[in-house]
C-alpha positions as CSV (number, residue, x, y, z in Angstrom):
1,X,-35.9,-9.9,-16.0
2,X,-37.7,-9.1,-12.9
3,X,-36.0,-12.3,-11.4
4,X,-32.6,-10.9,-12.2
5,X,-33.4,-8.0,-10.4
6,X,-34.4,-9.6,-7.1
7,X,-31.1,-11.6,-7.6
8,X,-29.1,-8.2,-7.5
9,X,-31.0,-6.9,-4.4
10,X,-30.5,-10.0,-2.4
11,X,-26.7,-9.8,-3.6
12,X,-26.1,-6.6,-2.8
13,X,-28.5,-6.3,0.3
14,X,-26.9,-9.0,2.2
15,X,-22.7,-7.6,2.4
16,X,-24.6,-4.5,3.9
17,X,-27.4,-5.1,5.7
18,X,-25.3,-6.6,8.7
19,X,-23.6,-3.5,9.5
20,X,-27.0,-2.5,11.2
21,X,-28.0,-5.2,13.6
22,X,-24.4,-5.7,15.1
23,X,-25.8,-4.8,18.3
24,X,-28.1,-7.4,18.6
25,X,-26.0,-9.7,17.5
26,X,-23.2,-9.1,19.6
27,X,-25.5,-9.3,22.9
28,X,-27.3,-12.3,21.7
29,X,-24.2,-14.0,20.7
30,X,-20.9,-12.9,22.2
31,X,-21.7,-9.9,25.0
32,X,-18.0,-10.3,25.9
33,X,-15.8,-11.0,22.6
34,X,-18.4,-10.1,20.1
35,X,-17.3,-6.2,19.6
36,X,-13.7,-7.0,18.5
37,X,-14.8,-10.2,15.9
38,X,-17.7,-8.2,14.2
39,X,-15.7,-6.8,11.4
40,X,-15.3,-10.6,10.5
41,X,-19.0,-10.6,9.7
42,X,-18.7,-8.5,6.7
43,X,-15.0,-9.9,5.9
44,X,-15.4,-13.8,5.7
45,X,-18.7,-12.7,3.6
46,X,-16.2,-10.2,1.0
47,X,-13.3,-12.6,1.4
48,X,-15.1,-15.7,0.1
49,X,-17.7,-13.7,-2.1
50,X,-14.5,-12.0,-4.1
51,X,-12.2,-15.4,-4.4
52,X,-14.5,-16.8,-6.5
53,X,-15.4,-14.0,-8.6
54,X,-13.5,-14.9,-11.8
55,X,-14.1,-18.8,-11.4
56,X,-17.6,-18.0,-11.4
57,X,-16.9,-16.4,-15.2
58,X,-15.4,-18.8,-16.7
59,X,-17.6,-21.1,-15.5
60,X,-20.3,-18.9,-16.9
61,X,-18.9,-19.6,-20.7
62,X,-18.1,-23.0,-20.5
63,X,-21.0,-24.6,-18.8
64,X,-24.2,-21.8,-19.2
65,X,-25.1,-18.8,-16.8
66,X,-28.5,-20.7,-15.8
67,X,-26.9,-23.6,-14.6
68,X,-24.2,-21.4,-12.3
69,X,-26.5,-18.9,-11.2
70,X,-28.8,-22.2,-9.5
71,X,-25.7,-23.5,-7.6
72,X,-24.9,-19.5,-6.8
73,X,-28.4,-18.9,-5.3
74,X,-28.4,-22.4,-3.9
75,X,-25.2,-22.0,-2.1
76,X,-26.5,-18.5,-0.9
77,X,-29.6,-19.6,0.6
78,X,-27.9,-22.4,2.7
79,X,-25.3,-20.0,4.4
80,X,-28.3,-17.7,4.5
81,X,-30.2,-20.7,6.4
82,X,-27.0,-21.5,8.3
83,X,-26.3,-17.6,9.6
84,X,-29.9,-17.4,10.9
85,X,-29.4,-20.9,13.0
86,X,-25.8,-19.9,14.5
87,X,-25.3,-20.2,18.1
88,X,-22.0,-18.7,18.5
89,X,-20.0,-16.2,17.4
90,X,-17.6,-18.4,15.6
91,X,-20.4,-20.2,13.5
92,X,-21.7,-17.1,12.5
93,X,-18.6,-15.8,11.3
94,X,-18.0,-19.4,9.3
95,X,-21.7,-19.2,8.0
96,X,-21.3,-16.3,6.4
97,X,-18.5,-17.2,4.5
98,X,-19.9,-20.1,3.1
99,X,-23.4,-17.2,2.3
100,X,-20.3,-15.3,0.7
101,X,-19.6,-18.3,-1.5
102,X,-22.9,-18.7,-2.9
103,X,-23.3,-14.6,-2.7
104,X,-20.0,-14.1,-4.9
105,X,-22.1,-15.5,-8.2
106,X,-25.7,-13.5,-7.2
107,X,-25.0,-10.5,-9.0
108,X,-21.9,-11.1,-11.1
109,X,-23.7,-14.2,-12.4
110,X,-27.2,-12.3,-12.5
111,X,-25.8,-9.8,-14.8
112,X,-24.3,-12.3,-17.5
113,X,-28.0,-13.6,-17.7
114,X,-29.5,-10.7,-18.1
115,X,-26.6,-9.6,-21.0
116,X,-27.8,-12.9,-22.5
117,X,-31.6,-12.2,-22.5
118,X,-31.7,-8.7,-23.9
119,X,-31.8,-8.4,-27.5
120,X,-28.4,-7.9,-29.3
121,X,-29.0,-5.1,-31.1
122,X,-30.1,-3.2,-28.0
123,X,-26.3,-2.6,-26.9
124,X,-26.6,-0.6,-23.6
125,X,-29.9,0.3,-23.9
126,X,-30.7,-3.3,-22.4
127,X,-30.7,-4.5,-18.7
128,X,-27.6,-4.2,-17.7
129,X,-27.9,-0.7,-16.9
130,X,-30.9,-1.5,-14.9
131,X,-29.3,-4.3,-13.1
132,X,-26.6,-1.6,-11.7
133,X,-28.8,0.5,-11.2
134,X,-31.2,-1.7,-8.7
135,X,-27.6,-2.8,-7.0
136,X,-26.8,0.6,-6.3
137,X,-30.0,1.3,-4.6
138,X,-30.1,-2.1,-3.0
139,X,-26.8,-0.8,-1.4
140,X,-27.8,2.3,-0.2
141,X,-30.6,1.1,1.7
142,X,-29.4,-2.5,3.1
143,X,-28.5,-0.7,6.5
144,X,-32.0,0.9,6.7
145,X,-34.0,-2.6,5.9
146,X,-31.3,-4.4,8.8
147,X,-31.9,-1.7,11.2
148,X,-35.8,-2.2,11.2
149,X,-35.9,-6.0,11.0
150,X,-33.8,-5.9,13.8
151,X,-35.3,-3.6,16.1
152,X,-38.8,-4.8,15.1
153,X,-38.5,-8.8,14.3
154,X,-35.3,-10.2,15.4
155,X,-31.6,-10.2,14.4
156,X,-31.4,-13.2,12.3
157,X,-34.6,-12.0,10.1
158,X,-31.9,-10.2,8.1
159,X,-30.8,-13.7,6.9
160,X,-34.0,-15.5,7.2
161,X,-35.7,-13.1,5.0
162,X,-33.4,-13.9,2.1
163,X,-35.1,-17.6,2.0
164,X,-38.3,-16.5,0.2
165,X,-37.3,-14.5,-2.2
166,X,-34.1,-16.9,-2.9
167,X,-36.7,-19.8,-3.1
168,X,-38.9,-17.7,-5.4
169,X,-35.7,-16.9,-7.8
170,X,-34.9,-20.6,-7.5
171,X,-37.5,-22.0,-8.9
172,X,-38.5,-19.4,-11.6
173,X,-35.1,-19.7,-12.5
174,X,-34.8,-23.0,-13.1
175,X,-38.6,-22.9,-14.9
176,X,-38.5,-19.7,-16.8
177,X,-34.7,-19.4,-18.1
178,X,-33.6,-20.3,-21.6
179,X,-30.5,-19.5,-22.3
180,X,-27.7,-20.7,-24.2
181,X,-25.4,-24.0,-23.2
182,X,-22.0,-23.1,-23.1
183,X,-19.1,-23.9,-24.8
184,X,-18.5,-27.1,-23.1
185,X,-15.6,-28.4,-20.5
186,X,-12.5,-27.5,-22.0
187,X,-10.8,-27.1,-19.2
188,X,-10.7,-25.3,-16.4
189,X,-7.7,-23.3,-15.0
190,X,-7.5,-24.2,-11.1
191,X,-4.6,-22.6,-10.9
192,X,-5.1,-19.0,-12.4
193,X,-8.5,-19.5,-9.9
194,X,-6.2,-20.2,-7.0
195,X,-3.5,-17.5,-7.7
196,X,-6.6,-15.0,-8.5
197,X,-8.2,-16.2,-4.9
198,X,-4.8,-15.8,-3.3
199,X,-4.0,-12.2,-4.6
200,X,-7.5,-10.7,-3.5
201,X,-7.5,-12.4,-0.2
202,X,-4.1,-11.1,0.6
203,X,-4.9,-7.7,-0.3
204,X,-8.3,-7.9,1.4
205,X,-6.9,-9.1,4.5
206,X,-4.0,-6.2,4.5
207,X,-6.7,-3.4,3.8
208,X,-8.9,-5.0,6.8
209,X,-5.9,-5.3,9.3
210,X,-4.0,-2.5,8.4
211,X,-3.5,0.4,10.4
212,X,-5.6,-1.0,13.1
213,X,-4.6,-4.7,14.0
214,X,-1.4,-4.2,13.2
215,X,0.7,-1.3,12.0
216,X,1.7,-0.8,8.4
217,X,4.8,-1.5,8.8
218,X,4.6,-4.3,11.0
219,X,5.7,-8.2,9.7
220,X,2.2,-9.0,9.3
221,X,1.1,-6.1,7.3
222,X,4.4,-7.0,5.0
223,X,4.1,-10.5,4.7
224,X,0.6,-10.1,3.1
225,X,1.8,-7.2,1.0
226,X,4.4,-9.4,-0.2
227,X,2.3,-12.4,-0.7
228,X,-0.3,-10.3,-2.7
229,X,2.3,-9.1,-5.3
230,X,3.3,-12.5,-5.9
231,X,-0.4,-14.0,-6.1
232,X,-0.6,-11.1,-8.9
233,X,2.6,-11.5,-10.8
234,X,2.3,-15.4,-10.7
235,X,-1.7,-14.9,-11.8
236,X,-0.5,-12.7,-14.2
237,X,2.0,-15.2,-15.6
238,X,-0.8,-18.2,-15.7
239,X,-3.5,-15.8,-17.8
240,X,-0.5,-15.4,-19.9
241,X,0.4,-19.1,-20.8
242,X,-3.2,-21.2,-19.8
243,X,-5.1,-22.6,-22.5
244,X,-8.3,-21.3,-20.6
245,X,-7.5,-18.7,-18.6
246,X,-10.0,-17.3,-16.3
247,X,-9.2,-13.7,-17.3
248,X,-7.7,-13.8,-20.5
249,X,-5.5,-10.9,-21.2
250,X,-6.7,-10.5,-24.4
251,X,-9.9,-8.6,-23.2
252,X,-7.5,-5.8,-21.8
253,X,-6.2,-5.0,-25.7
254,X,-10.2,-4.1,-26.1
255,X,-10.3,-0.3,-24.8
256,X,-13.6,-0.7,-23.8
257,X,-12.5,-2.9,-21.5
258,X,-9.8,-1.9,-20.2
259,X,-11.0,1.7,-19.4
260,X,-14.2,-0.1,-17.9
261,X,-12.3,-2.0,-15.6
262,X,-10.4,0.8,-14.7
263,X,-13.1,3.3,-13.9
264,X,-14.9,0.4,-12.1
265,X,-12.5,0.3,-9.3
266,X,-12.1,4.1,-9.2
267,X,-15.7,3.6,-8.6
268,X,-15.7,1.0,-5.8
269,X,-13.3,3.1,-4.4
270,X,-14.9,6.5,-4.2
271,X,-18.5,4.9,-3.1
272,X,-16.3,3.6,-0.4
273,X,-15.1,7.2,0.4
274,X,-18.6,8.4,0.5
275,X,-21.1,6.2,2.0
276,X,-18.7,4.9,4.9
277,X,-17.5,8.7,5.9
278,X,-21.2,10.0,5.7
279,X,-21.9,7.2,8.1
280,X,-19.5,8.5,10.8
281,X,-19.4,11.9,10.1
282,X,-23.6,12.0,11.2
283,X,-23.1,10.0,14.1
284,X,-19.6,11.2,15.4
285,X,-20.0,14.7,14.2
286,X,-24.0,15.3,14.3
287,X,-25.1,13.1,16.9
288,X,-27.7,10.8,14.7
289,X,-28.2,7.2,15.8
290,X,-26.9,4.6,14.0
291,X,-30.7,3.9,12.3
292,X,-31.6,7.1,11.9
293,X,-28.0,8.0,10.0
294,X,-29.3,4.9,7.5
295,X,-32.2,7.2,6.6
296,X,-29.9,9.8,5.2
297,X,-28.8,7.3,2.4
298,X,-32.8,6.8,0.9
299,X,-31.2,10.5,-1.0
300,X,-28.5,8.9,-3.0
301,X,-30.8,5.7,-3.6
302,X,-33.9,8.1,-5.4
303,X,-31.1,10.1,-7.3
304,X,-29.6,6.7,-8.4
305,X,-32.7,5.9,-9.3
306,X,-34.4,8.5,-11.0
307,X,-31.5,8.7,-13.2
308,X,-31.2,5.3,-14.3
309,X,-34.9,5.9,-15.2
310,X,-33.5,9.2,-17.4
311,X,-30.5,7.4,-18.6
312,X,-32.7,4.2,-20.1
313,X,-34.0,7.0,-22.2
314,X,-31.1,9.0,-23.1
315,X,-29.3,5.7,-24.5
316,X,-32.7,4.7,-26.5
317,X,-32.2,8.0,-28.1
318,X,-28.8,7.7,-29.3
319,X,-27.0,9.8,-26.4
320,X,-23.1,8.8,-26.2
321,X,-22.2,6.2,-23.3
322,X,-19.2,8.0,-22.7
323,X,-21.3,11.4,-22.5
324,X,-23.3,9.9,-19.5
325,X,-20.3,7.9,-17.9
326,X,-18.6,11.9,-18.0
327,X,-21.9,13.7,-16.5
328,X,-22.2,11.2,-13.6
329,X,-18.3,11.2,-12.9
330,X,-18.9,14.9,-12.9
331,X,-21.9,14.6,-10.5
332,X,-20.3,12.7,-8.2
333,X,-17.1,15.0,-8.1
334,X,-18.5,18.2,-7.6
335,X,-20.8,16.4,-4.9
336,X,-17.9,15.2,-3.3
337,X,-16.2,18.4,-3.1
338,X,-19.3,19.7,-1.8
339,X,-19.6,17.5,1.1
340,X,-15.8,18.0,1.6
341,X,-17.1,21.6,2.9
342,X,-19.1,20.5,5.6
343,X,-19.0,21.6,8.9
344,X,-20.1,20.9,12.4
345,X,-23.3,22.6,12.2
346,X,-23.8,22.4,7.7
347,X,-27.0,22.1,7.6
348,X,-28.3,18.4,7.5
349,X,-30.8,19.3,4.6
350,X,-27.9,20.5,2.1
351,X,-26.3,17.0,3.4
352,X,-29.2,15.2,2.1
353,X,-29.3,17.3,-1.5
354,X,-25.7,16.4,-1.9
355,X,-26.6,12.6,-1.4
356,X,-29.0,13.0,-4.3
357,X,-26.6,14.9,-6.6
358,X,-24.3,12.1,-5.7
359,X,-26.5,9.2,-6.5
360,X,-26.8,11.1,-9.7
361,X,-23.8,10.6,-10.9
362,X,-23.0,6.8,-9.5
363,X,-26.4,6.0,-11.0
364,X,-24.9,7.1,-14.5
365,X,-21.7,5.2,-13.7
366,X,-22.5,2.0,-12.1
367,X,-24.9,0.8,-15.0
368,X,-23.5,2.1,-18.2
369,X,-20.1,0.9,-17.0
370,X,-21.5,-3.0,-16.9
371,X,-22.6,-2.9,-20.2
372,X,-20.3,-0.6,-21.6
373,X,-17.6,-3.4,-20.8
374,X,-20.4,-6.6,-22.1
375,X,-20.9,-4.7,-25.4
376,X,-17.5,-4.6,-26.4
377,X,-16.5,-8.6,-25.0
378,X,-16.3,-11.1,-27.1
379,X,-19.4,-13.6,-27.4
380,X,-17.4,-16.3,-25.9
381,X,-16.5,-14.2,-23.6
382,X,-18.8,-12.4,-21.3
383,X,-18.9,-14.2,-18.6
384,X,-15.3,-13.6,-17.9
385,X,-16.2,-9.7,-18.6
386,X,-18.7,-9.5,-16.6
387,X,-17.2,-11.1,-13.3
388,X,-13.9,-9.1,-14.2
389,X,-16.3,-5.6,-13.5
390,X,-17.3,-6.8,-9.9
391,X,-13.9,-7.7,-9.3
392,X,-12.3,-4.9,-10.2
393,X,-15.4,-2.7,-8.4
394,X,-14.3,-5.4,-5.0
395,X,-10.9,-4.5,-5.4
396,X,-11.1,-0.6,-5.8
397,X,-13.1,-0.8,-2.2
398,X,-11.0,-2.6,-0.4
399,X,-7.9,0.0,-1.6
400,X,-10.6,2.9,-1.0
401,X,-10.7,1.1,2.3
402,X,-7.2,1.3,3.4
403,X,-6.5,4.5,1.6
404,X,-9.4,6.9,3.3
405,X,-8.7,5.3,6.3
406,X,-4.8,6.1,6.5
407,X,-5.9,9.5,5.1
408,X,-8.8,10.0,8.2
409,X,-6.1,9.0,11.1
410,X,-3.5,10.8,9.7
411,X,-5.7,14.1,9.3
412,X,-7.0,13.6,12.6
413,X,-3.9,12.8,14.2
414,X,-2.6,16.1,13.1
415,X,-4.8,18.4,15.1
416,X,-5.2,15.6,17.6
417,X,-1.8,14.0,18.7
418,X,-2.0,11.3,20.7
419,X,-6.3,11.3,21.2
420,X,-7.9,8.0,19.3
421,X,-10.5,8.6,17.0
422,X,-11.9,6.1,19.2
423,X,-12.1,8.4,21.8
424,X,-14.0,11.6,20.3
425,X,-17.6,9.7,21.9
426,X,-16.4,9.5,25.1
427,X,-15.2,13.0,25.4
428,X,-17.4,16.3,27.2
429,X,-17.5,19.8,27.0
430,X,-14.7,22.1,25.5
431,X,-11.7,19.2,24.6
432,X,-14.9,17.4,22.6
433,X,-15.7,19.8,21.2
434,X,-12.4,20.8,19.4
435,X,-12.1,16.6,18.8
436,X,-15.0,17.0,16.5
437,X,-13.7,20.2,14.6
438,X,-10.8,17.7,14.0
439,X,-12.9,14.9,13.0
440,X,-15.1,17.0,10.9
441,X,-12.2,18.3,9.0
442,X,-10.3,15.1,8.9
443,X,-13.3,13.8,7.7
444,X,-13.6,16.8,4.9
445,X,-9.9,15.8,3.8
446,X,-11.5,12.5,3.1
447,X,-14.4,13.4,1.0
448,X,-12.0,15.3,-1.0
449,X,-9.9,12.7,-1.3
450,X,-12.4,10.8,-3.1
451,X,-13.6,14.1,-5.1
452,X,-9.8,13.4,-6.7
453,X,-10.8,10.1,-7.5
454,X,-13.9,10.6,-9.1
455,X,-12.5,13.5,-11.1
456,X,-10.2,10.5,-12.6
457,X,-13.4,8.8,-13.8
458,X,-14.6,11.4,-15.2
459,X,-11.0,11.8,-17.4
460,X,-11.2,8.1,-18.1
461,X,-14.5,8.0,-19.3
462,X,-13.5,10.7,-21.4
463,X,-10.8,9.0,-23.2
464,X,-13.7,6.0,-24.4
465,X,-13.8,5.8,-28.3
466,X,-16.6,7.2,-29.7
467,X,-19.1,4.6,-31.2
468,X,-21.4,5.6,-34.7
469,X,-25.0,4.8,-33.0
470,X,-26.3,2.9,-35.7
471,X,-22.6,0.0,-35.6
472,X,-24.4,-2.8,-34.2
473,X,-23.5,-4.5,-30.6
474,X,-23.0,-8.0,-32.3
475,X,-20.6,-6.7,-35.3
476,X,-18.5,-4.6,-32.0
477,X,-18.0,-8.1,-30.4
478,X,-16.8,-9.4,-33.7
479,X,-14.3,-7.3,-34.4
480,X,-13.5,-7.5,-30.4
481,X,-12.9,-11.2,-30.9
């Protein structure tokens, strides 16, 4: 287990621990270009990372988890090799897709084994919730670990340093896992893969160039809206008719499942509403350094933590999934709200306690919700399940993406006609100071935003059947079937 769990961090480390050594990088690599290509560091890295998600499912049940999970974390630690050798710009940006390949299977995968080695009758009271748990925390302080290797080591420690603890998980892997076979090739879909690659790269690329490359309305923002609907419908239509589809429709007739996926992306989309506004709103609003605004997320990380340590407990003594998946949507909600109340001078203490009640409530969520969703998938099945939550999550972001960011210019713009948000840095005295009592409460409008959102987890998580604590996981999954 403790393997799997250095799997997640490495996973989940590595698509944020970038975002704080893009100085460095830029002046060692590209001092001219290198500003306007960063955002390709974390995209190739998402882009390739999310394509694959469900292939890496179904691959899961037909073949074995151990056998994907080596040629996930072997693919990983190549591109991690490759990023930490790039001369260029260009090479970075290709290396990390191909670190985005391998890192697409690191945690998806990582969870279906640990699903596999908990005992059955465990239900959610097993890893899984763990696993989430050590992600979410992992995520929360990936900027902070960049930050310091950079300013202390060198830029491309931040990929170098996944090599040992890849190598470690490598080999104990390959030693220490039993786990089951597979069903065998029956066939894979290529096709539903393709159209399922082709829909989230569409929609990824629209939520990363839209409203600042190009405008919404523009034939490049259309084109890929218009080429994601069709990736969905036509992916829609394979899963219908494919002997093995690589998300068969059938686990959506499984509420469980269906509600999980469904408060998974509200998830991924309200975590994208709050860690990436905090960000700005301490460093455009506050004045905190980009490494010192990291520090402000250790908060959420000890609340996520400390609860997943309460809610192990809670579950072993019978308490309700759905009871903990409404307390931490509730959590998160009323901390939202909270920090939609800031101000230019809220004290940054309060901004700190808010972080903790907030990692409260995504540590309730992120966990349960992964096995929530594997206890009620089919046996045969749970790879595919599995995959389907980080998808879904990955999907919810890059829509939390484009929508907060539409909702932040647009509030801005309103009390700021004309001024970029760009801009507000640059500014002096009296006109910057009324810039950032427009970014503050643009910024406010955001965070509630995302308050709105969580408050439709908490009524989804509501609507989850009730389950008699002594039904057994494996009689669930029958029935499921």
């Amino acid at each position: 287990m403790l393997l799997c769990l250095i799997t997640i961090i490495l996973a989940v480390l590595d698509m944020n621990i970038v975002s704080a050594a893009t100085v460095p990088i830029v002046r060692d690599l590209d001092p001219v270009h290198g500003v306007d290509r960063l955002p390709w560091l974390v995209s190739a890295f998402a882009l390739a990372a999310t394509a694959l998600l469900p292939l890496y499912g179904k691959l899961c049940d037909l073949h074995g988890a151990k056998r994907v999970l080596l040629a996930a974390v072997g693919t990983f630690l190549f591109g991690s090799a490759l990023c930490g050798a790039a001369q260029s710009m260009e090479q970075l940006i290709a290396f990390r897709a191909v670190q985005g390949i391998g890192g697409g299977g690191l945690m998806s995968v990582t969870m279906v084994v640990m699903a596999q080695l908990k005992d059955p009758e465990e239900g959610a009271k097993g890893g899984g919730g763990m696993g989430g748990i050590v992600g979410g925390a992992g995520m929360a302080l990936g900027p902070l670990i960049g930050a310091l290797l950079a300013d202390h080591l060198d830029w491309r420690w931040i990929f170098y340093v996944n090599l040992p603890l890849g190598l470690l998980v490598l080999v104990g892997a390959a030693v220490l896992l039993k786990l089951p076979q597979g069903a065998g090739s029956r066939g894979l879909d290529f096709l539903g893969a393709t159209l399922a690659a082709a829909f989230a790269t569409s929609l990824l690329l629209l939520t990363e160039w839209g409203g600042k490359d190009y405008a919404w309305t523009s034939p490049q923002i259309l084109a890929l809206a218009a080429a994601a609907l069709a990736a969905l419908l036509l992916f829609v239509w394979r899963q219908a008719t494919a002997a093995e589809p690589v998300l068969p429709l059938s686990l959506f007739r499984v509420p469980e499942i269906r509600i999980g996926f469904a408060v998974q992306g509200l998830v991924g989309m309200g975590l994208m509403g709050a860690i990436m506004y905090v960000m700005l709103y301490l460093q455009v609003a506050r004045g905190v350094a980009a490494t010192s605004a990291s520090l402000y997320l250790i908060p959420m990380a000890i609340g996520m933590t400390v609860i997943g340590m309460v809610v192990n407990r809670l579950t072993a003594q019978g308490v309700q999934t759905r009871t903990l998946l409404a307390a931490g949507g509730a959590c998160a909600t009323v901390a939202l709200l909270l920090l939609g109340l800031s101000g230019p001078a809220t004290s940054l203490w309060l901004v700190r306690a808010e972080l903790v009640l907030l990692g409260v409530g995504l540590g309730q969520l992120i966990g349960q919700l992964i096995s929530v969703v594997q206890d009620a998938a089919p046996a045969h099945q749970l790879g595919v399940a599995t995959t389907g939550i980080r998808f879904f999550q990955t999907l919810g972001s890059a829509l939390g993406a484009a929508l907060f960011g539409t909702v932040l210019a647009r509030a801005f713009e309103a009390d700021e006609p004309g001024t970029p948000l760009g801009a507000v840095g640059r500014m002096t005295g009296a006109a910057r100071e009324h810039a950032v009592q427009s970014f503050v409460g643009a910024v406010d409008v955001v965070f509630l935003s995302a308050a709105g959102v969580m408050a439709l987890v908490l009524l989804l998580a509501l609507r989850l059947p009730r389950r008699p604590v002594e039904e057994p996981v494996a009689e669930q999954r029958v029935l499921a079937a």
